[in-house]
C-alpha positions in Angstrom: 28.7 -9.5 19.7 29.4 -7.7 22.9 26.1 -6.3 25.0 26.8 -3.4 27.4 24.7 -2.8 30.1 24.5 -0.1 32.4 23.0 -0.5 35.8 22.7 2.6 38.3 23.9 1.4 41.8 21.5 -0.8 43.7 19.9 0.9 47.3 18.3 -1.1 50.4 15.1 -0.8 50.6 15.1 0.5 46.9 11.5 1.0 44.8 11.9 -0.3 41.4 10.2 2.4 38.7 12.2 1.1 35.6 14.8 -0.8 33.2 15.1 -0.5 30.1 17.5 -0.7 26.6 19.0 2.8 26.6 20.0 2.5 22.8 17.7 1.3 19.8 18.8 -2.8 19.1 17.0 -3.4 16.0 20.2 -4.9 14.1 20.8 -6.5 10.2 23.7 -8.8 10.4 25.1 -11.6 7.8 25.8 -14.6 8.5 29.4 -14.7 8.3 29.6 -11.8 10.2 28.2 -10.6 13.5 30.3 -7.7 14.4 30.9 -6.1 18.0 27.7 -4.4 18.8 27.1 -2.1 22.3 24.0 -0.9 23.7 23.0 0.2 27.4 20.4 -1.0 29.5 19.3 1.5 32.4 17.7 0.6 35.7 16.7 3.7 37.5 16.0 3.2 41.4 15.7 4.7 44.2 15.5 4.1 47.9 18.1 4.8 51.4 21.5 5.8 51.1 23.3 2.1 52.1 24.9 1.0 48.9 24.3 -2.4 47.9 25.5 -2.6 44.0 27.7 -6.0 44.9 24.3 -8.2 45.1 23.4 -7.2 41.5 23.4 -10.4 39.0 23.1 -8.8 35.2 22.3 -10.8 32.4 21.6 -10.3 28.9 19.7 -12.9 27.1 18.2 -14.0 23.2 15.5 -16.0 21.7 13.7 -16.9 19.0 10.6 -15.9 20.9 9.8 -12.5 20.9 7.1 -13.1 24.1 7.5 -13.0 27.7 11.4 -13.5 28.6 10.4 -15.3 31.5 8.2 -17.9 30.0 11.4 -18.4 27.3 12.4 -22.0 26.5 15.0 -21.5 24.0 16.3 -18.4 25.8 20.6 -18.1 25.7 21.7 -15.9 28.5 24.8 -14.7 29.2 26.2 -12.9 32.6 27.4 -9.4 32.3 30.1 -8.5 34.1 31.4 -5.1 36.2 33.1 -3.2 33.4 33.5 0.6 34.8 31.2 3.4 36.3 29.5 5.8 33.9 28.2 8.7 35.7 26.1 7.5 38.3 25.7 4.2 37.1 27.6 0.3 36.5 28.9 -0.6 33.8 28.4 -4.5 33.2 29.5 -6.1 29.7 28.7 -9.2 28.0 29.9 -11.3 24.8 27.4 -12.8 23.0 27.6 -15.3 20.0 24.8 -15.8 17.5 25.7 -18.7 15.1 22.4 -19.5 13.8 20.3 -17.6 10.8 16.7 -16.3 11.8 15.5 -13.1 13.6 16.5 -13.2 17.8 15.0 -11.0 20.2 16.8 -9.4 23.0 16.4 -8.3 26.6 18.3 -7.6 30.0 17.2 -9.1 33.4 19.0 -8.6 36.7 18.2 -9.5 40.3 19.4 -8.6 43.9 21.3 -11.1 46.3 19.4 -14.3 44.3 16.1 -12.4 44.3 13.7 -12.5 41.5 14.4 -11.9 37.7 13.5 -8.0 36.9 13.1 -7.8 32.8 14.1 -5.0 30.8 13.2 -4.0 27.5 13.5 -1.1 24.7 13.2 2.5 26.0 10.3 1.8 27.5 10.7 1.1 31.5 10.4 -3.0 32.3 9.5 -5.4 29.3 6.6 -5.6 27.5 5.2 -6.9 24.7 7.0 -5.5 21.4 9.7 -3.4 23.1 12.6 -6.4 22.8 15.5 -5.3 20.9 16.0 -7.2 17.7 18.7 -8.9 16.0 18.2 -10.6 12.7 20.9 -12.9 11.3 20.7 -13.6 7.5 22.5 -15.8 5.3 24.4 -14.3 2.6 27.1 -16.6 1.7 26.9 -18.4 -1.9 27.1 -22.2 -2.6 29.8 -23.5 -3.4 30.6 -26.6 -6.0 32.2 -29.3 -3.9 33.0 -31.7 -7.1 31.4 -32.9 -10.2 30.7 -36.2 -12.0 30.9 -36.5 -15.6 33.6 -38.9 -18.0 34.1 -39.8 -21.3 30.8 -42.2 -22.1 28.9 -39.4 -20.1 25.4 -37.9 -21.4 25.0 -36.1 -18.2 26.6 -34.1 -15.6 26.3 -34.3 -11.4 26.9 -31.3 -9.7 27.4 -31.3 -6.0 27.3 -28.2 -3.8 27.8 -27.6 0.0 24.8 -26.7 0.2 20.8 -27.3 -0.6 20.2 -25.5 -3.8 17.2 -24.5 -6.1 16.8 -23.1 -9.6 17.7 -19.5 -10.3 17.4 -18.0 -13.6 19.1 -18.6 -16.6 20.2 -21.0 -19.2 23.0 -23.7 -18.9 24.9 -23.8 -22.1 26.5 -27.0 -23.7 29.0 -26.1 -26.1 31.5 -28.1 -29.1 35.0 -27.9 -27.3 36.6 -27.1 -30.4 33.9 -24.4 -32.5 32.3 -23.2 -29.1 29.3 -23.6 -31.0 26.0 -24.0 -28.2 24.5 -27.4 -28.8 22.3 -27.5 -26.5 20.4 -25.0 -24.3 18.6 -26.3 -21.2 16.5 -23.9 -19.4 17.2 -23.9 -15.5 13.5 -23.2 -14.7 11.8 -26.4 -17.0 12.6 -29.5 -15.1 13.2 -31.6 -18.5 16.8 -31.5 -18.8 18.1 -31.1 -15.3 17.2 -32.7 -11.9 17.6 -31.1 -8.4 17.6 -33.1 -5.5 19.1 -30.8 -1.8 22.6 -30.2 -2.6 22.7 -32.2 -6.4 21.9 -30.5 -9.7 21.8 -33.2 -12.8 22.0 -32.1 -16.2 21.2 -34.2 -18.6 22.1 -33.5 -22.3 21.0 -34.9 -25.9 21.6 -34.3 -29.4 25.5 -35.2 -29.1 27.4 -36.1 -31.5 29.6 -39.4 -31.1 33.4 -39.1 -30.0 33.0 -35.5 -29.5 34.5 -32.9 -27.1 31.7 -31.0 -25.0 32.0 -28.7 -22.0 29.4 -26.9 -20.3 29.0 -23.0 -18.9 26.7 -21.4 -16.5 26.1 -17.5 -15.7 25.7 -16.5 -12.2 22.4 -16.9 -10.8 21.3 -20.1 -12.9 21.4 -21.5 -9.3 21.5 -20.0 -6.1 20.6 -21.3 -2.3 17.2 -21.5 -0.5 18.0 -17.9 1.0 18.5 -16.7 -2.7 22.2 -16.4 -2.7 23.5 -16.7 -6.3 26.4 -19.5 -7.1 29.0 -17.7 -9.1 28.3 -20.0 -12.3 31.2 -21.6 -14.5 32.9 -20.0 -18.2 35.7 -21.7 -18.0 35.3 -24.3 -21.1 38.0 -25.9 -19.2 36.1 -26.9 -16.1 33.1 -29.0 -17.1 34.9 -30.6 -19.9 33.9 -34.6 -21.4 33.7 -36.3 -24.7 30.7 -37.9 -25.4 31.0 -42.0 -26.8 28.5 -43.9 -26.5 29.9 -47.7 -27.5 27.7 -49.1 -29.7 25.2 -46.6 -29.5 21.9 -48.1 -31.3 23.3 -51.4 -30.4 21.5 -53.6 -26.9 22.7 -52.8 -23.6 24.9 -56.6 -22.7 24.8 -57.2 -19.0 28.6 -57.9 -18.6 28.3 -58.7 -14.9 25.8 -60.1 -12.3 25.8 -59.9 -8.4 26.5 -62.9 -6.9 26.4 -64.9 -9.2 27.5 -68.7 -8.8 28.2 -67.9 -5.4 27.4 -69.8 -2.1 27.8 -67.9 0.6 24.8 -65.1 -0.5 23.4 -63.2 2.5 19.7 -63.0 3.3 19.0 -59.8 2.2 21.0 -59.0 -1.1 20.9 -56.6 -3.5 20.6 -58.0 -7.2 22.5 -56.3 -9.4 23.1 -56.2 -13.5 25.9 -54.5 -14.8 25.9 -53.2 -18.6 28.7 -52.5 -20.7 26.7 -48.9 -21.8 24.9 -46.4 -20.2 21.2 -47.5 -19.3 18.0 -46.5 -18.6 14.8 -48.6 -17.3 12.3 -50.0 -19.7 9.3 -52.1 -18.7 10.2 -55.7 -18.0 10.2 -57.6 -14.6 12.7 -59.8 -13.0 11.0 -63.0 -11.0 13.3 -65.1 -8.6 12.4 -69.1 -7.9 13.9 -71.8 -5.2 15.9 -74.2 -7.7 14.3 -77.2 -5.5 10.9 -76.9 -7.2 11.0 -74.2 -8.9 8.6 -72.3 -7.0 8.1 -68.5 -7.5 10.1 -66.4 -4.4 9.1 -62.7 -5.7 8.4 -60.5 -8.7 10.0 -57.2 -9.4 8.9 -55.4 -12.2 11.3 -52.4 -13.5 8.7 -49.9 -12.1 8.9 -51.0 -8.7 10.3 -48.6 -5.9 12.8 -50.9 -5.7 14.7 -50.7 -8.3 17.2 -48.6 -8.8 19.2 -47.7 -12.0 23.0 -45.5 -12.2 24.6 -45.1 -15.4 25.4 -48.5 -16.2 23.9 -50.4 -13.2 20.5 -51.8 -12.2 19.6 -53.1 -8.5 17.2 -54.8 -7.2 15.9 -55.2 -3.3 14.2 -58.1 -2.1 11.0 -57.1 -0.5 11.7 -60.2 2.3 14.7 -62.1 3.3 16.0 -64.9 1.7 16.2 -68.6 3.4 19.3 -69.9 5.1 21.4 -72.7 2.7 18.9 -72.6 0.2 19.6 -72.5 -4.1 18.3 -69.7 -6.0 17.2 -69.0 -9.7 16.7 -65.9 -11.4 14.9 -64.9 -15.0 14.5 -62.0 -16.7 11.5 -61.4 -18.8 10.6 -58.1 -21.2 13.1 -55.1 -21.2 14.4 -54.7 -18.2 16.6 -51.6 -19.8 17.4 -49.5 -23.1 20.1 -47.2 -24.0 19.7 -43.5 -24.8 19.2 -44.2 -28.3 15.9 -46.8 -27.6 17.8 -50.0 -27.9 16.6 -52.6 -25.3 18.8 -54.3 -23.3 19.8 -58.3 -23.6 18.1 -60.5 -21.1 20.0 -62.3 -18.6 20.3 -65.9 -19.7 21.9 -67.6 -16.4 21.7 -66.3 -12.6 22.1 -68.8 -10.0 23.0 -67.9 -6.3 22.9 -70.1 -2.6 22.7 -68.5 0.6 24.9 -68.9 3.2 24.2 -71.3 6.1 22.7 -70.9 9.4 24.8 -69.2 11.9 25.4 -72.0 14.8 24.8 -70.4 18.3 27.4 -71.1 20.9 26.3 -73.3 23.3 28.0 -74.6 26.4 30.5 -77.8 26.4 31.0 -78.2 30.1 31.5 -76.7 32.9 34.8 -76.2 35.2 33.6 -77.1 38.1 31.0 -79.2 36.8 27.1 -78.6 37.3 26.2 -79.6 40.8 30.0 -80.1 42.0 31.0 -80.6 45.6 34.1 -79.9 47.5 35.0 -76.9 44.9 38.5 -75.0 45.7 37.8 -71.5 47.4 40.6 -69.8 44.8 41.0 -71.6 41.7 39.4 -69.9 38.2 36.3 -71.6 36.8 35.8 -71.7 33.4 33.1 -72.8 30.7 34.2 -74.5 27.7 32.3 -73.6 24.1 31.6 -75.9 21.5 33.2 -73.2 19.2 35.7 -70.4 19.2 34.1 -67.0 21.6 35.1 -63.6 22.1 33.9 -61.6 24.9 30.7 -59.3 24.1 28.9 -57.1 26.4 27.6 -57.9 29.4 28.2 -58.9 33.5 28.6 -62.1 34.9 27.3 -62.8 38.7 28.0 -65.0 41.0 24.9 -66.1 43.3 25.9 -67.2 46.9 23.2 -69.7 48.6 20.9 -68.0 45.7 20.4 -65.5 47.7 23.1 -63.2 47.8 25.2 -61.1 45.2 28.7 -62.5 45.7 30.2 -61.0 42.5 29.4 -59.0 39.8 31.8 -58.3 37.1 31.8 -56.6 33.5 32.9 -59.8 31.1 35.2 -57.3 29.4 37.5 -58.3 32.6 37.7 -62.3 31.8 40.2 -64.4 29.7 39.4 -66.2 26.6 42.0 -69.1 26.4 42.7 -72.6 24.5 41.7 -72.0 21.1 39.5 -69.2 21.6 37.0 -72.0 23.3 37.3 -71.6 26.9 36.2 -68.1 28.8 37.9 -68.4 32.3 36.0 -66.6 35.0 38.4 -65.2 38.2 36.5 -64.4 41.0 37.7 -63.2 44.5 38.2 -66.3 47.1 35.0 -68.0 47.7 34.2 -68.8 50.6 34.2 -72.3 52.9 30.8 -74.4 52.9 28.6 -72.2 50.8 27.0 -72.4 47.3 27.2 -70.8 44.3 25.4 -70.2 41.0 26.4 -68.5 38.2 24.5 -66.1 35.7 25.9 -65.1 32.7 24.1 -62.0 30.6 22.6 -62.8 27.2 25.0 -61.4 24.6 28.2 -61.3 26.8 29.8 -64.3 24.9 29.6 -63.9 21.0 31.1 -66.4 18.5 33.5 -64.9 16.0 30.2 -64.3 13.5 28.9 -62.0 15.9 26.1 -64.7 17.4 25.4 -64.6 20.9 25.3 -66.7 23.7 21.6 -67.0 25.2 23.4 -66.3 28.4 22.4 -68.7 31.7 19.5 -66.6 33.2 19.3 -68.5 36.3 21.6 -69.5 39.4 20.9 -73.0 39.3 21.6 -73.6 35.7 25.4 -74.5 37.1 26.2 -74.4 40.6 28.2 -75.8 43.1 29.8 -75.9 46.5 33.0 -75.4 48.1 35.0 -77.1 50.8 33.6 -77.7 54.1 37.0 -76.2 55.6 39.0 -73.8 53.6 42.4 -76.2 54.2 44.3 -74.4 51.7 47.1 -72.7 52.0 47.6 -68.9 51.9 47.5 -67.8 48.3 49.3 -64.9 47.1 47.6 -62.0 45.6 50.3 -59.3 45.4 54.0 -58.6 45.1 56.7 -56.2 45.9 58.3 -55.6 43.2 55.8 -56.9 40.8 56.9 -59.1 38.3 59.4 -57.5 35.8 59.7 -54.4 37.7 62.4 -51.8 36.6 64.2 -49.3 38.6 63.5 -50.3 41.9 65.0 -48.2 44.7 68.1 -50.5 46.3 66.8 -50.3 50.0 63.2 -51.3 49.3 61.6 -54.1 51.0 60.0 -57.2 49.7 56.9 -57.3 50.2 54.4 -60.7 49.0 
């Protein structure tokens, strides 16, 4: 959207009698939309002869709020720029984007040489309340079907959109592929038959027939968006197409499958699940979990519970608490836990054991390079802490205390070596000096086993220390080259530098 405003030339010494929107604001756009839209804003002044229009700042600003522009929170303004003289006044232009739906209110400001704000509002001198110029933004763009769920032992369809929907008006017709006879007629506005949930509609049909081609039509308008846009409905028999078998429909639901089962290496927190060879429904039973030990009771779940969740042929359970490390599990199923569509009730589980995994074992320290409490320590060579496991670096810093007083190093442990079986973590530091002490701290989570555990870190200086040689009696130790290592293309008549 592009704002014009018109400013007449600034004068020293100027009296301020008025600003305001030359041209009437009060705009309808749609959403996908905004087009190019010019109006003036006029600021009459008067005052000596000395021009002064180059201090003039112009803005043109939009909110939410139609109150005070100054008080604004949410306020969007944009400079406006110089464009060209109009009689006796500037020019200045500005581009402004609205990408949100809702009503805006606009207004100019402009100062002098950084001076105060000076608001201007509709035809009426500065703002005030109610003379804002108005832009409102509405959304007129239909949903859209993103993808559908359905298949060949369906009794249902899923419908997702790119958008939150709501019911329209209108039937949703399901019709025999082959006679286009209408089956079954679900009214969009009765919430028996179809389920909407944001962006899902969920129709669910009955009265099929077994082994029968279906499909499914929709008029415009049966659904639209929360701003009333229509979706464009479906006729094409082609599109919402299935065949309807149910297998063994009136026989029991047989739970062909069960989550975890058997296995010994179950987290603490699982999700129990029961996996049919048919579509499924809740019933009324309860599902109770013991310790195998002594068979004492862990938690009951009855079918009711907020924590159970059924889709088509699946049923899951969540555990209210977490589980015990290396511990045996049983589980038992008692009632219906599920029927079919035709009222059949499900089989009960008759086996479900489970272990859980063992406890994680935390890295701990092996020894020390130096050890704990050394003496005589080299001022240059790494140190090093060997684990009693394999390690990978985390995140964290490791310091180096001097005379536990002072910060010698400190150093992101992303910049360290892990070496020797993933065991050791090697520590360079810069060249420590002669006679001195040092402690090392290492942050809590820094150093990780390959699980993910951490390493409770060494919170204090003293934990390992040590101290270096009286004299520094090594020799000079090389910490650079010229030509480094493996260096390519090095001019012919450069020096060597170490």
């Amino acid at each position: 959207m592009r704002l014009i405003s018109c400013f007449r030339k600034l004068l020293t010494g100027f009296r301020k009698r008025f600003i305001y929107l030359q041209n009437m604001i009060t705009l309808n756009h749609k959403q996908e939309e905004v087009p190019m839209k010019s109006f003036k804003i006029v600021s009459l002044l008067v005052g000596t002869l000395l021009l002064m229009s180059a201090g003039i700042q112009a803005q043109v600003g939009y909110s939410s709020n139609s109150g005070d522009p100054a008080l604004w929170t949410d306020g969007i303004w944009t400079n406006a720029v110089y464009s060209s003289d109009e009689g006796s006044n500037d020019e200045y232009k500005a581009d402004i984007s609205v990408n949100s739906i809702g009503t805006f209110y606009f207004v100019t400001r402009f100062r002098y040489n950084s001076g105060e704000w000076k608001y201007g509002g509709y035809n009426a001198g500065f703002w005030s309340a109610g003379n804002s110029g108005q832009l409102v933004v509405a959304d007129n763009i239909a949903p859209l079907e993103t993808y559908f769920l359905t298949g060949d032992t369906s009794k249902m369809l899923v419908i997702h959109f790119n958008e939150k929907i709501q019911a329209g008006t209108g039937n949703v017709l399901v019709k025999n592929y082959s006679t286009d006879a209408t089956v079954q007629t679900i009214d969009i506005s009765y919430a028996d038959n179809r389920l909407i949930y944001d962006s899902t509609l969920v129709l669910i049909f009955s009265g099929l027939t077994n082994n029968v081609d279906y499909y499914v039509t929709m008029a415009s308008g049966v659904i639209e968006d929360l701003s009333g846009n229509d979706f464009a409905g479906v006729i094409d028999k082609n599109h919402w197409k299935f065949k309807y078998f149910c297998p063994g429909i009136g026989s029991s639901p047989v739970p062909i499958k069960l989550s975890f089962n058997l296995s010994d290496t179950v987290v603490l927190n699982p999700q129990l699940g029961i996996f049919y060879n048919k579509f499924i429904v809740k019933d009324t039973g309860y599902i109770r979990i013991y310790k195998t030990v002594d068979d004492q009771e862990v938690e009951t779940i009855p079918m009711n519970s907020s924590r159970v969740f059924v889709t088509d042929t699946s049923i899951f359970f969540t555990l209210a608490s977490p589980l015990n490390f290396t511990t045996s599990y049983y589980i038992q199923t008692f009632g219906g836990l599920v029927r079919d569509y035709s009222g059949a009730i499900g089989n009960n589980v008759s086996s479900w054991t489970f272990t859980t995994r063992c406890e994680p074992v935390v890295p701990v320290v092996s020894a020390y390079t130096p050890a704990n409490k050394s003496t005589g320590v080299d001022l240059h060579t790494d140190i090093k802490i060997l684990f009693n496991q394999p390690i990978k670096k985390g995140n964290g810093r490791i310091k180096i205390i001097q005379n536990s007083l002072d910060m010698f190093q400190d150093i992101d442990v992303k910049n360290f070596i892990v070496r020797d079986s993933g065991k050791y973590l090697v520590i360079s530091h810069n060249s420590f000096l002669a006679n001195q002490k040092y402690g090392v701290i290492i942050d809590s989570g820094a150093v990780k086993n390959t699980a993910g555990i951490a390493f409770k870190g060494l919170v204090h200086d003293t934990i390992w220390s040590f101290s270096t040689l009286s004299v520094d009696n090594s020799g000079p130790v090389i910490q650079s080259r010229y030509p480094s290592e493996k260096s390519k293309n090095i001019p012919l008549d450069s020096n060597l530098v170490i």
